[in-house]
N, C-alpha and C positions, 0 to 999 in steps of 0.2 A: 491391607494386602491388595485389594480390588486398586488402589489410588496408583501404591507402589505397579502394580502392573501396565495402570493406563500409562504413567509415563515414560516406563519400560518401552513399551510397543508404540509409546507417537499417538495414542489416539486419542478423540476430542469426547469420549464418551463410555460408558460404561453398557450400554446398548454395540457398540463396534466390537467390546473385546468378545460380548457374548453372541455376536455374532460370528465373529473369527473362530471363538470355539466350537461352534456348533457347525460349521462347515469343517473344522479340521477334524471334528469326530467322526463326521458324518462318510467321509469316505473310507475306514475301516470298517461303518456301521452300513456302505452297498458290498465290500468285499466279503464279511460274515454274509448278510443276505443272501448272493449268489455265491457262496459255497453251501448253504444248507440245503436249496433256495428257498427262498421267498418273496415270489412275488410285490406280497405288500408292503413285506417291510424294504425289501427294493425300495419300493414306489415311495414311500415315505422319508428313505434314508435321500432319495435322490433328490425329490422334493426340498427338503434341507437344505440340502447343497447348491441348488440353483436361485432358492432364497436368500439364505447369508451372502450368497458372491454377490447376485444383485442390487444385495441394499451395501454390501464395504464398496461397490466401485458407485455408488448414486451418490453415495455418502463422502468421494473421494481417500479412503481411508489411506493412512500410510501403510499400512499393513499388508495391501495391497500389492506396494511397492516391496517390502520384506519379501513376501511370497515369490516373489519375483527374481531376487536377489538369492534366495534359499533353492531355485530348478524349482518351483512348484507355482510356476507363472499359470497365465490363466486358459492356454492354451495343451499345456500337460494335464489340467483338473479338468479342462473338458475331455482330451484325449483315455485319460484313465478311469473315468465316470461310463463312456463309450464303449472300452474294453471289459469293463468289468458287467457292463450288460452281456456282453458277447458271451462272456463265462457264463452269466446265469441260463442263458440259451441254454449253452452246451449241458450244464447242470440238469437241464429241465430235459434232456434229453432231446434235443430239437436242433440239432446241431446236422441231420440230414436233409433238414427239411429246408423246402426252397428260400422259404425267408429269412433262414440264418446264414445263405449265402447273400441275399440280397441285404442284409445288414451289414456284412464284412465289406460289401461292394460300397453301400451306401455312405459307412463311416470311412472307410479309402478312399475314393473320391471329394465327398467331401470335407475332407483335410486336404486334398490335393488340388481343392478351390481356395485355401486361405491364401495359398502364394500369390497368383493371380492377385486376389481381391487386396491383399495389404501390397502388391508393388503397386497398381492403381492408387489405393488412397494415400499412398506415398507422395507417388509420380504428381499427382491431382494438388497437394499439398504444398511440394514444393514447387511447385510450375504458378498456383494462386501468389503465392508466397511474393511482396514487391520489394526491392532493394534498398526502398525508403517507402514511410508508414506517415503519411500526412494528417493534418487537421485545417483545415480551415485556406487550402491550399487549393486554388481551380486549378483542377487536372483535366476535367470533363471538356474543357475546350481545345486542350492539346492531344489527349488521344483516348480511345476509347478501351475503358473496362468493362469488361461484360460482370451482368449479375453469377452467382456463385452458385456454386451448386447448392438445391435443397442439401438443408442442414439435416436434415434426417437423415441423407445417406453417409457423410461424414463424420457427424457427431458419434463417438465413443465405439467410431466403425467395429473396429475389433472384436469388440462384447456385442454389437449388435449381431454380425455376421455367424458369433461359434454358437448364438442363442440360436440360428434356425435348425439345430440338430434337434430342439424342445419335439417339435415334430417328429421324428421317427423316434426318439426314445419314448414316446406315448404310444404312440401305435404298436411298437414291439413288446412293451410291456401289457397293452391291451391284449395282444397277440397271444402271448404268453398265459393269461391268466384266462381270456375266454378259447383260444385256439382257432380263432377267427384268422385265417390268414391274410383277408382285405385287409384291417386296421392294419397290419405289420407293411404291406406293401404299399398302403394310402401314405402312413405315416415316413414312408423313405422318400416316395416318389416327393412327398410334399417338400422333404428335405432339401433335396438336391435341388428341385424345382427353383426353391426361393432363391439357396446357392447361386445358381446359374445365373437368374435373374439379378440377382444383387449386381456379381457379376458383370452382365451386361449394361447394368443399369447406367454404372459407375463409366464405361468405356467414353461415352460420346462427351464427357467432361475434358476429357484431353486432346481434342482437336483445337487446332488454334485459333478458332472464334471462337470459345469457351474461356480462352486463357490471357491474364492481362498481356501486355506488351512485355518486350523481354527490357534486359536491367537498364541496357545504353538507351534505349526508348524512353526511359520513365527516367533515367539520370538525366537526359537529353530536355523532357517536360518541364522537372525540377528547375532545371538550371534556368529555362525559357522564363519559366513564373520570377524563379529569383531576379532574373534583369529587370522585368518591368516592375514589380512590387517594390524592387531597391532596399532591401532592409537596413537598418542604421545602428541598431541596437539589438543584438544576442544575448538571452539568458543560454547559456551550457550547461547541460547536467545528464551525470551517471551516475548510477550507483546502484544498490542493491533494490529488489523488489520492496523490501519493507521500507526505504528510504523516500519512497515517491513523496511523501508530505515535504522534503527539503524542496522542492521546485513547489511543489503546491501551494505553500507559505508565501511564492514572490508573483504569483500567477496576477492578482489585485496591483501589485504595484505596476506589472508589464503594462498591463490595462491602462496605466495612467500615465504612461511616458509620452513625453511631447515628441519623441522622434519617433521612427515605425520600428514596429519590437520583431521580431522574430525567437522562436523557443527553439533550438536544437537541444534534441534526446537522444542516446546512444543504442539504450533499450528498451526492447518492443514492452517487457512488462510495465516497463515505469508510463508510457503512453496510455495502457489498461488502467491503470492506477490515476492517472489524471483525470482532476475536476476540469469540468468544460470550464473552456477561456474564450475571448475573443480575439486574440494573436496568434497568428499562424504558427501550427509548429511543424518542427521536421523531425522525424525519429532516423535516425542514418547509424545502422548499427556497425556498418562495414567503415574502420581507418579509411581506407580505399577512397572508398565514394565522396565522404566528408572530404578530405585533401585534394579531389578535384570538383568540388562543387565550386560554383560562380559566389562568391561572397565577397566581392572588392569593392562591394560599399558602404561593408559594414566597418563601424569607426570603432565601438566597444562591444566587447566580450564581456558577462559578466558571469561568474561561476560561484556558486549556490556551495561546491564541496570540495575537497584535495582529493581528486583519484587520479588512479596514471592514465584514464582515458585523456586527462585534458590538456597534451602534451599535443595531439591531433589537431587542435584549434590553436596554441600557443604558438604554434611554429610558424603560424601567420604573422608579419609583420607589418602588414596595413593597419593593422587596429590595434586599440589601446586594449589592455587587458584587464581585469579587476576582480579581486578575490572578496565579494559580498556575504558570504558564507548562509546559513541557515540558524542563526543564531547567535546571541552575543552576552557570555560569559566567562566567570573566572576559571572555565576548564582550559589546561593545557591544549587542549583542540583549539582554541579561540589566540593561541601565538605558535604556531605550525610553523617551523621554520620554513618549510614547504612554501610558504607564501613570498618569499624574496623571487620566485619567478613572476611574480605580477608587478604592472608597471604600478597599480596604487592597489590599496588594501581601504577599504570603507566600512567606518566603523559606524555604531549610532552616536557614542558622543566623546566627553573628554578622555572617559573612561578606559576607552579601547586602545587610544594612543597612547596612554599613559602605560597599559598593560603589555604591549610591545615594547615599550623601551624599559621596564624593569623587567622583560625578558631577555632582551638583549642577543633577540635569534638572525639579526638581520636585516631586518625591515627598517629604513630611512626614515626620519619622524616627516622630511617632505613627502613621501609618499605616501600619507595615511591624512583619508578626508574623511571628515565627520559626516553624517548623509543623516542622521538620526534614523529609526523605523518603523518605514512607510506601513507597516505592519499592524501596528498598533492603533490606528486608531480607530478601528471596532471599541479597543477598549474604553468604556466609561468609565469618570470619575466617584470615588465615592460621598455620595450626601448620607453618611449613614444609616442605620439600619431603618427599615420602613417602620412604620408604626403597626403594631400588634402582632409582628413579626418575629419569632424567635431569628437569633443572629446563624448565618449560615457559614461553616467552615471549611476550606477548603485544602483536603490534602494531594495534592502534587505529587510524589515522591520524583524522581528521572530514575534509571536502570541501573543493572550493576556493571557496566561497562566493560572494557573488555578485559581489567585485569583485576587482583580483587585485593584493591587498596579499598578500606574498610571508611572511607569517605566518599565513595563513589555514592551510594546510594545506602536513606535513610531504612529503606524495608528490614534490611537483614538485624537490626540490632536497635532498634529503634522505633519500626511502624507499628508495632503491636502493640506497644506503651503509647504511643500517640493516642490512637485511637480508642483505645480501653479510658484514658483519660477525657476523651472529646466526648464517647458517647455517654460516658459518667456523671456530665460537666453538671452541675447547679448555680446558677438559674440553669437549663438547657441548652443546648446550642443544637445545630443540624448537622452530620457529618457528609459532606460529598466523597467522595474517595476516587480520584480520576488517573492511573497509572501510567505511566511511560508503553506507550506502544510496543516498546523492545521488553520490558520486564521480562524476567524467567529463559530468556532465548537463550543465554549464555550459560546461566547459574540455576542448576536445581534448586539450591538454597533459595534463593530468591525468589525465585517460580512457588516454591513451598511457602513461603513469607507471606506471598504475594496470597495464594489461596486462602490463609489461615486470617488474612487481614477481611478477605470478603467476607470470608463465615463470621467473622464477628459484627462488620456492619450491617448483615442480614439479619443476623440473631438483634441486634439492637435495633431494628428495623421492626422487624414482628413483636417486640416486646414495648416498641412505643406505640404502635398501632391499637395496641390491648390496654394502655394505659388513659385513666376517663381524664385527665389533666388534657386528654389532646385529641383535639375532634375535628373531623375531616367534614370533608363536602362532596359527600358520592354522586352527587346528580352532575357535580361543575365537572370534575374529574373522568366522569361517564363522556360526557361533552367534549370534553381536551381529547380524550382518547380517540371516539368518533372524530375528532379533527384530524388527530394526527394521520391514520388509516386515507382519509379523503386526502389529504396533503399528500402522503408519500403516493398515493395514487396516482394525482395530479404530476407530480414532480415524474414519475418512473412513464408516464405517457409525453413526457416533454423530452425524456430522453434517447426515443426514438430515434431521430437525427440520428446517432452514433448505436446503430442496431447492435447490438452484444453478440446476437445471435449471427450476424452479417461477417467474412472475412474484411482482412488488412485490408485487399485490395478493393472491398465494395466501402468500405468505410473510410476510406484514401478518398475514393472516390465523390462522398455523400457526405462528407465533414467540413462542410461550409457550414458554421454556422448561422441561426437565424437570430437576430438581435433582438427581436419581441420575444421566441421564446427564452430568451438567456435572460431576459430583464424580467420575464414573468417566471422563470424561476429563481432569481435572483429572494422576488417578494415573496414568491409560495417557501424559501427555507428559512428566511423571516417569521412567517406565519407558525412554520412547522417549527421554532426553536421557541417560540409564544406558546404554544399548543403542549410542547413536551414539558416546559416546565410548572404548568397548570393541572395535568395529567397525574401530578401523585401531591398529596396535602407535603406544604411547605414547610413543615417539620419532619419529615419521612428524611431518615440516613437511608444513603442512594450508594450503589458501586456503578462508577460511570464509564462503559469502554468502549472501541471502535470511534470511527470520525465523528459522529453527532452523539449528543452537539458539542462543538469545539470546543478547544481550550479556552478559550477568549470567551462565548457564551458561562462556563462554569464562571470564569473571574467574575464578569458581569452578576452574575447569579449568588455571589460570596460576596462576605463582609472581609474578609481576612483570609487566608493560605499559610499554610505549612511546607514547607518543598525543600529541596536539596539545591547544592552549588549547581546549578543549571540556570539557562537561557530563559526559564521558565521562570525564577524569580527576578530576571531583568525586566524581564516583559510584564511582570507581576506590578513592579512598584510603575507601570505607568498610572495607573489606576489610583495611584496615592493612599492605598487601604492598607492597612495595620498585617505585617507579613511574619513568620518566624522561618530560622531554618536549622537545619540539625547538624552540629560539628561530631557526625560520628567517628570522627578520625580521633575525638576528645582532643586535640588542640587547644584546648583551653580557649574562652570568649576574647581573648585579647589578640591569641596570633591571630584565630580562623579569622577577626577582622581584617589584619593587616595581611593576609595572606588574600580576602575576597573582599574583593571590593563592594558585591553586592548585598553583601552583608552587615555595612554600617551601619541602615536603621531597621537593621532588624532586631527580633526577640531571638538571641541563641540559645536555643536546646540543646542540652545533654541527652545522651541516648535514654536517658529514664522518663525524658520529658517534665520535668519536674517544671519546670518553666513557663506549660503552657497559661499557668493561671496571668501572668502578666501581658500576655496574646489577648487570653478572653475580657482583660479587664479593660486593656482600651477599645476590644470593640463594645462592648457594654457601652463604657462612657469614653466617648470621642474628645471630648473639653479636658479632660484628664489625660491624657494620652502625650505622653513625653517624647519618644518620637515622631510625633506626626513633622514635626519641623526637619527637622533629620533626613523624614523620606520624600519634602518637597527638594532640597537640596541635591539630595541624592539622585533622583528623578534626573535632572537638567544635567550632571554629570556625566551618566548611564547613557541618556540616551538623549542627550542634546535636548537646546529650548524650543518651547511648545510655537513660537513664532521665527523666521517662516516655520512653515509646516512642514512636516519631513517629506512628505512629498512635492513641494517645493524645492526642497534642499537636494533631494534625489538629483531629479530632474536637472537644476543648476548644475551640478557634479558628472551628470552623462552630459551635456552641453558644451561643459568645459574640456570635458577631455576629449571627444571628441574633435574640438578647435587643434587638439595638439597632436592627436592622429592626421589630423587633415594637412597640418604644419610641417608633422615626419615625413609625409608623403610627397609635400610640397618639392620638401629639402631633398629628397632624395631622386626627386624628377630630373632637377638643376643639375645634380651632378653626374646624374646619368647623360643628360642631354650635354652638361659642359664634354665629359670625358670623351664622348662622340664627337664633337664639333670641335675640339683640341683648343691649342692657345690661344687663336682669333676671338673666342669666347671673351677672354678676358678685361677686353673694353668696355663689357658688359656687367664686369666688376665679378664676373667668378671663372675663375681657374682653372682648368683642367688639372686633372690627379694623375 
C-alpha cells in the first residue's frame, strides 16, 4: 500500500510521503489548537508544519509541485498558518491588546513585501539570464560580466523570504503563553526588519553594472569569437533532459577530430547535464539567434538525434549535413525515414547500410558511409575469465519504449526468470544488473518489473555474503572505499571551473577550460572506476545505476551480457565475449535472427530463459564455445574493420565531405558571379543563367 502510494504521489521515498502527511494533518491539528486554545499544542502543531515543508522543498519533492497545482501552494500554508495564529489571539482573548494589532499589521505588511521581493528575484533573474550559455568560449575579452549575486539571496528565494515570518510567530506565541508583550513585539519588529532588508538587499543587483550585457551585445561577442576561432565541424543536438548522454557518447570523439569542432546545444538543461569537454560549445536556445549566428565556415553539421529542432541548422546550405545518431541497431529508430533530409547518414559498418536498404524508407545506398564507432574503443577484448575468478554476468535490459510491443524490452516478461536463473547458477556466476536509464518512465509495469528485479539481486546479494563458500577481503575493500571518497573528492574540487553554484552568465563567463585539470581528471575517473570495482568482493550481485561507472566499464568488468534488441548489444559484441539476448516478442530463434541482425551469434532466450545454461557454458569454457567464430564475423559487419581505426575512418569521412561542401560552395559562387557579369562570362567557359 505504502509502494502503491509512493508512485501514486511521484515520490522518491517513503520518508517524503510521511512527511507530506504530517504537514497536511498538521494544519487542521493548528486550527483545533486555536479553537480550544492551546498554546502548546499550537506550538507543536506549527512546529510540524514548518518542518515537513522544509525538508519536501530541500528534498525537491514532486509533491510539492501537486500542492501547488491543488491552491494550497506554499504561500497560502504560510498565509493560513499566520491567520490561524491570529484566531488563537483572539481565542486567548487578546484580541484588544496592542500586539494583536501589531500582528495583523505585521502579517499584512509582510505579505505586502512578497511582491516587491519576488518581482526583484524575477527581474534579477531574467536580466542575469544570457541569450546564449557558452563553454569553453572567450567572452571575457569581448565584454564584461559582472559576478552574480550571492547565491544565498536568490537560491529558493521564495521559501527563504516567507521563513522570515518564523520570527514573529515565535514571539507571539511566546507572548501568548508568558504574556510578555516585548517577545510579541521583538518577534514582529524582527519580522518585517528582515523583510525589508531582504528587500533592499536584492535592489542594487538590478542596476546595470550588476547585469550582463543585453542580448545584441553577447549575440554581437558570440559572433566576434565565432570568426576568429573558424569552426569546421558541428555536433547539433536537442532533446529532452534525460537525453543528454546522446551528445555525451560523441563528446571523445569531437575531442579527436582533425578539424576545429564546435558543440551547438538548443537547451540550457542538456549543457547542466554535460561532461566537461575540451571543444567549445554554444547552448542557443532561441531559432532566432542560431539562424543569425556567423557560422559560414562550418562545412559539416553532425546530429546525434531526429527532432524538429534540427530544421534551424538544416536550412543552411553552406554545409554538408549528417545524421550520426546515438546508437547503432536493429530498432526501427536506426532507419527513420526522417533521415532522407541529410546529405549522408554514417553508419558503423556493413550492417547499417544493409538495414536501410531492406527498409526501403529512402535513404540512397550512395549516401550512407561506414565511419565504424569511434565510441568503442574504451571497450576491451575478451582473454577470458581471470583466474580464481568466478565468471561475471552481465544483464543490460534497454526500456519499454514508447509503445508497448512486447519485444521492446526483456524486463516485463522475462527479467525475473533471468536472473532467478543467473543467481541460481552452479558452478556460480556474479550477477551485475545495469538498467536503461529510461526504465519505468513510461510503463508502471516496467517500473514495477524493474523494482522486483533489484529485490532479488539484493536478496541474492545478502544471501552470498552469509554463504562460507565465498570470502571477501574487508581491509582491501575498506581501502577501495576510502579511495573512492578521496577520488570523488578530488574530481568535485577539479570541477570548480564550472561553479554549479555560479549563474549562466558567470559560468559563460569562467568556462574556459583548463587542460591539466581535464587530463587530471581524465586519470582521477580512471582511478575512481579501479577503486569502485575493488570496493565490494568480486562475487557480490551488484544493482548498477546512474552515470558511473559506465556502460563500457561494466562490459569490461563482464565475461558475457544478456540485453535486448538495442545499441547496447552492437556495442556489446566489440568486446568479442559470449552475449544472449531475449525474443520476447517469442518470434521464434529463426525470424528474430533474420529480422536482427545483431543477433546472429548470439544465445536466444525465450522468456523463461531456459537457454541461459548455454551462455554460461561457453563462458566457463571458451575453447568449446561454438559461436565465438560467429561473433568475430559479426563484429567487422556491425561495426566495420578493426584497421583503419574508427576514428581514423571518422575523421577521413568529415574530410571528405567537407571537400564537397567546399565544392557546393565553389559552384555556387560561379554562378552567382556568372549571373552578375552576364554573357561576356562565357569565354571563361560558364554561362550566365
Amino acid at each position: 500500500m505504502i509502494t502503491t502510494a509512493i508512485r501514486v504521489a511521484r515520490v522518491g521515498s517513503a520518508a517524503e510521503l510521511a512527511a507530506a502527511a504530517l504537514m497536511t494533518l498538521g494544519y487542521p491539528g493548528l486550527m483545533l489548537a486555536a479553537l480550544v486554545p492551546s498554546v502548546p499544542a499550537f506550538a507543536a502543531a506549527a512546529a510540524v508544519t514548518y518542518l515537513a515543508d522544509l525538508y519536501l522543498h530541500r528534498k525537491g519533492s514532486y509533491l510539492i509541485t501537486l500542492l501547488g497545482k491543488v491552491r494550497a501552494g506554499l504561500s497560502t500554508r504560510f498565509l493560513v498558518r499566520e491567520l490561524l495564529l491570529i484566531l488563537l489571539l483572539a481565542r486567548l482573548d487578546l484580541s484588544k491588546e496592542p500586539v494583536f494589532y501589531a500582528a495583523i499589521a505585521c502579517f499584512t505588511v509582510f505579505f505586502g513585501l512578497q511582491a516587491p521581493h519576488g518581482a526583484l528575484v524575477t527581474l534579477i533573474g531574467n536580466r542575469r539570464q544570457m541569450p546564449v550559455v557558452t563553454r569553453n568560449v572567450d567572452l571575457v575579452s569581448r565584454m564584461r560580466i559582472p559576478d552574480a549575486p550571492p547565491r544565498r539571496l536568490l537560491s529558493g528565494a521564495g521559501v527563504k523570504m516567507l521563513h522570515l515570518d518564523l520570527a514573529a510567530v515565535v514571539g507571539l506565541l511566546v507572548y501568548a503563553l508568558t504574556d510578555v508583550e516585548l517577545a510579541g513585539f521583538v518577534g514582529v519588529g524582527v519580522t518585517l526588519g528582515l523583510g525589508m532588508l531582504y528587500v533592499v538587499a536584492l535592489a542594487p543587483y538590478l542596476r546595470a553594472k550588476r547585469v550582463p550585457p543585453k542580448a545584441d551585445k553577447v549575440l554581437k561577442a558570440v559572433s566576434a569569437w565565432l570568426r576568429e576561432y573558424r569552426p569546421e565541424t558541428v555536433l547539433y543536438f536537442s532533446g529532452s533532459a534525460d537525453s543528454a548522454y546522446q551528445v555525451n557518447m560523441w563528446l571523445e570523439t569531437m575531442e579527436q577530430l582533425d578539424s576545429r569542432p564546435l558543440i551547438i546545444l538548443r537547451e540550457r538543461y542538456i549543457l547542466e547535464k554535460m561532461a566537461p569537454t575540451t571543444v567549445p560549445v554554444i547552448c542557443v536556445p532561441g531559432g532566432v539567434h542560431l539562424m543569425n549566428m556567423d557560422l559560414s565556415t562550418v562545412r559539416v553539421a553532425l546530429y546525434a538525434a531526429n527532432v524538429g529542432k534540427n530544421i534551424h541548422l538544416l536550412r543552411v546550405p553552406t554545409m554538408k549535413h549528417v545524421f550520426i545518431g546515438h546508437g547503432d541497431s536493429d530498432k526501427l529508430a536506426s532507419v527513420n525515414p526522417f533521415s532522407k533530409v541529410y546529405d549522408e547518414v554514417w553508419t558503423a559498418g556493413r550492417a547499417g547500410r544493409d538495414r536501410y536498404a531492406i527498409a526501403d524508407v529512402g535513404i540512397r545506398d550512395e549516401d550512407i558511409v561506414e565511419v565504424g564507432r569511434p565510441q568503442l574503443a574504451p571497450i576491451e577484448p575478451w582473454k577470458g575469465t581471470p583466474e580464481g575468478r568466478i565468471p561475471t554476468i552481465l544483464y543490460a535490459p534497454t526500456w519499454e519504449g514508447w509503445d508497448d510491443n512486447p519485444g521492446n524490452t526483456s524486463i516485463l516478461l522475462a527479467g525475473e526468470n533471468i536472473v532467478r536463473k543467473l543467481v541460481a547458477a552452479e558452478p556460480p556466476v556474479r550477477v551485475l544488473y545495469k538498467p536503461h536509464p529510461f526504465t519505468g518512465t513510461r510503463s508502471a509495469k516496467a517500473g514495477a518489473a524493474h523494482r522486483r528485479i533489484t529485490a532479488l539481486i539484493k536478496k541474492a546479494a545478502a544471501e552470498r555474503a552469509a554463504d562460507p563458500r565465498f570470502t571477501a577481503d574487508p581491509a582491501a575493500q575498506a581501502q577501495a572505499k576510502a579511495d573512492l571518497i578521496r577520488l570523488k573528492a578530488r574530481l568535485d574540487a577539479l570541477s570548480l571551473a564550472f561553479d554549479e553554484k555560479a549563474d549562466e552568465a558567470v559560468t559563460s563567463r569562467d568556462g574556459l577550460v583548463d587542460m591539466r585539470k581535464h587530463e587530471e581528471a581524465a586519470r582521477l575517473r580512471a582511478e575512481w572506476n579501479d577503486a569502485y570495482w575493488r570496493s565490494f568482493p568480486a562475487f557480490e550481485h551488484r544493482v548498477i545505476t546512474g552515470t558511473e561507472p559506465r556502460l563500457y566499464d561494466c562490459f569490461n568488468a563482464s565475461d558475457a551480457m544478456v540485453s535486448d534488441i538495442s545499441s547496447v548489444v552492437s556495442d556489446f559484441i566489440a568486446s568479442g565475449k559470449p552475449y544472449a539476448v531475449t525474443d520476447s516478442a517469442e518470434l521464434g530463434a529463426e525470424e528474430f535472427k533474420r529480422q536482427n541482425t545483431a543477433v546472429r551469434a548470439a544465445v536466444i532466450l525465450t522468456n523463461s530463459a531456459a537457454e541461459l545454461d548455454r551462455l554460461l557454458a561457453a563462458v566457463r569454457d571458451p575453447a568449446a564455445d561454438p559461436l565465438a567464430e560467429d561473433r568475430k564475423e559479426l563484429k567487422e559487419y556491425l561495426l566495420g574493420p578493426d584497421e583503419p581505426t574508427s576514428i581514423e575512418q571518422f575523421n577521413t569521412a568529415v574530410a571528405n565531405l567537407a571537400l564537397k561542401a567546399e565544392a557546393r560552395n565553389m559552384s555556387q559562387e560561379s554562378r552567382v558571379a556568372a549571373a552578375a557579369g552576364g554573357p561576356e562570362l562565357a569565354e571563361d567557359g560558364v554561362t550566365a543563367v
